[in-house]
Residue, then its C-alpha position, 0 to 999 in steps of 0.5 A: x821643961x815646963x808645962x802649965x797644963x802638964x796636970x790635966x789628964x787625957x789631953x787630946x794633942x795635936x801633933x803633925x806626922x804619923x805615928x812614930x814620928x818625932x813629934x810623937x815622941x817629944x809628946x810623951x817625953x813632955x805628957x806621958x800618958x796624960x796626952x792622947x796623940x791626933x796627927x795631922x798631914x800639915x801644921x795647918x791642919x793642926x792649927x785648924x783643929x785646935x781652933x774649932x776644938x777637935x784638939x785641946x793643945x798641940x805640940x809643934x816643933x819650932x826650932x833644930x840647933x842644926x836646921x834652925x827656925x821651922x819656918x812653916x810652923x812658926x807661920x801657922x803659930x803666929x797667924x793663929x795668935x796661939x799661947x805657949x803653954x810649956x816646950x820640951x827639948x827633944x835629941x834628934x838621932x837619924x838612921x838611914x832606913x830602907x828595905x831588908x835587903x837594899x845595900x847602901x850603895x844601891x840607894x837612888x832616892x833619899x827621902x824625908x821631912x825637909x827639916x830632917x833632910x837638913x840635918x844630915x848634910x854631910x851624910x848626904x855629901x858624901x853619897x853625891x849619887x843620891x838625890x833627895x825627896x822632901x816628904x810630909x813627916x820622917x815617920x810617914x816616910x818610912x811607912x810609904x817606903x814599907x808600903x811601895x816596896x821601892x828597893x833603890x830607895x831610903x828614908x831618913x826617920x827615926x830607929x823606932x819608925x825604922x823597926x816598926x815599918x819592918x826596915x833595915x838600917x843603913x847607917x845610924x847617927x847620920x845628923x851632922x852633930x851628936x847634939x842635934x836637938x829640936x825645941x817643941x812648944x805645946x800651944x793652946x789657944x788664947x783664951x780669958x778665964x772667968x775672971x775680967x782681962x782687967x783684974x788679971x792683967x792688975x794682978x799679973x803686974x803686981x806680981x811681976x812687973x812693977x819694980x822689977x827689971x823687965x825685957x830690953x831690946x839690944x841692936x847690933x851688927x857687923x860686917x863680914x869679909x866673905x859669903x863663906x860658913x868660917x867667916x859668918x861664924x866668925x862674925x857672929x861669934x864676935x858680934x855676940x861677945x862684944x854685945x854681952x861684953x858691953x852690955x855686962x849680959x850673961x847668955x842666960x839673960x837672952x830671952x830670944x835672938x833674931x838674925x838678919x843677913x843681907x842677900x849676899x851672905x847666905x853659907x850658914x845661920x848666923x843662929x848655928x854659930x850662937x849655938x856654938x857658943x852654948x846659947x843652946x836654949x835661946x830661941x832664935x830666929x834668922x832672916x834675909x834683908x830686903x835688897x835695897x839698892x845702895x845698902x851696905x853689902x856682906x852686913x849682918x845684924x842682930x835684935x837681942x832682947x835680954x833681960x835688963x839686970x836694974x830697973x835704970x838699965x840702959x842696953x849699949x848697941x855695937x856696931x862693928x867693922x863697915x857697919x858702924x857707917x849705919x849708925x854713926x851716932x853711936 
């Protein structure tokens, strides 16, 4: 965890949700009191107010081990062109909440922010009866439910915006692994200091790139036999592997990892299988493929960008099963 601003007292940090909200609390795990929290309704409106200065930085969340990518705040980080100035890790534990009183069995709606929802697949499996709702943000679901008083509802949210909005817990850990984590980023925007862009940019490239190894960028894919979890698992674990095998990479030397899939695979992210592995830091990011008409079906690709181990470091793309046909070259 690092943050290069962690110094500088009384930020005003903008986070999307409510108090109580997961956000909230990854904030003061990363600042402490040094932070002051604004909440926003959307990640945005968030943006929105660092740019016209409302905000110092903000904490966005941009990555669940168990959900993925939070595509809807990725989105606004990278057209607001935004800089990372540290992240934090934060364990995710979900309850399911409702009203004094409600029994479990009771519950007709399951509500809760869409990437929370997510996390707690098999829990809402095993109660078929139960639809789901997708709301702003985990905290201000807990707080409606308070509010409307709805004895048939629940909410997936955390144990503190539980208590604090007066409900009773139904069932605790309900995410679908123990070590359900979300990455958060503190984000401020670009800005030059006092000192030229030219003699900054001299003296980063003095100090850090000339004569050292830099950033590579490393393709594979693979194809796989069937659209199901176990076999694009397997595939992606195998991909993986022979990449680092013939590449002589540890997965400490991937600096972020992109996944693509053709339009027929979609059971899981291939980035649930890396994480599997143990490449439980590694920023990671899945896609769908165009449907180009002709393309290799069931095939499923990988941009890693590692860090080269020697200045001379040439990377070695894999190909495997059908999709060597892609690069036959190689």
């Amino acid at each position: 965890m690092t943050a290069a601003t962690a110094t500088v007292a009384h930020l005003r940090v903008g986070v999307q949700g409510e108090t109580g909200c997961f956000s909230h609390a990854a904030l003061r795990q990363l600042l402490g009191p040094r932070a002051e929290p604004h909440f926003f309704p959307s990640f945005a409106a968030a943006v929105a107010a660092l740019a016209e200065g409302s905000a110092d930085r903000l904490l966005l969340p941009v990555h669940n081990s168990l959900a993925g990518v939070v595509h809807e705040s990725l989105t606004a980080i990278a057209a607001a062109d935004l800089r990372v100035d540290g992240e934090t890790d934060l364990p995710i534990r979900l309850v399911c909440a409702a009203l004094p009183g409600t029994r479990l069995e009771e519950v007709e709606v399951l509500r809760s922010h869409p990437v929370a929802l997510k996390q707690c697949t098999r829990f809402v499996a095993h109660h078929p009866r139960v639809r789901t709702e997708a709301v702003h943000d985990t905290a201000g679901a807990a707080r409606l439910l308070a509010e409307r008083g709805d004895a048939v509802s629940a909410v997936v949210t955390s144990s503190e915006a539980a208590e604090a909005f007066g409900l009773a817990v139904l069932a605790r850990d309900i995410q679908d692994r123990v070590d359900n984590v979300t990455r958060f980023w503190l984000l401020a925007r670009r800005q030059l200091g006092v000192e030229s862009s030219s003699a900054r940019m001299e003296r980063h490239l003095a100090a850090h790139v000339t004569g050292t190894p830099g950033i590579v960028a490393v393709r594979g894919a693979i194809s796989v036999d069937h659209n199901t979890t176990a076999a694009i698992t397997q595939a992606t674990g195998d991909l993986l592997a022979t990449l680092l095998d013939a590449n002589g990479l540890k997965p400490d030397d991937v600096v972020s990892a992109i996944f693509t899939l053709t339009p027929d695979l979609d059971a899981i992210f291939p980035a649930n299988a890396a994480r599997q592995l143990g490449w439980q830091r590694v920023p990671m990011l899945c896609a769908t493929e165009l449907a180009v008409p002709g393309a290799l079906p069931r095939c499923l690709r990988v941009l890693l960008h590692v860090r080269a181990t020697a200045t001379d470091w040439s990377p070695s793309h894999i190909y495997l099963g059908e999709a060597r046909l892609l690069r036959t070259d190689l």
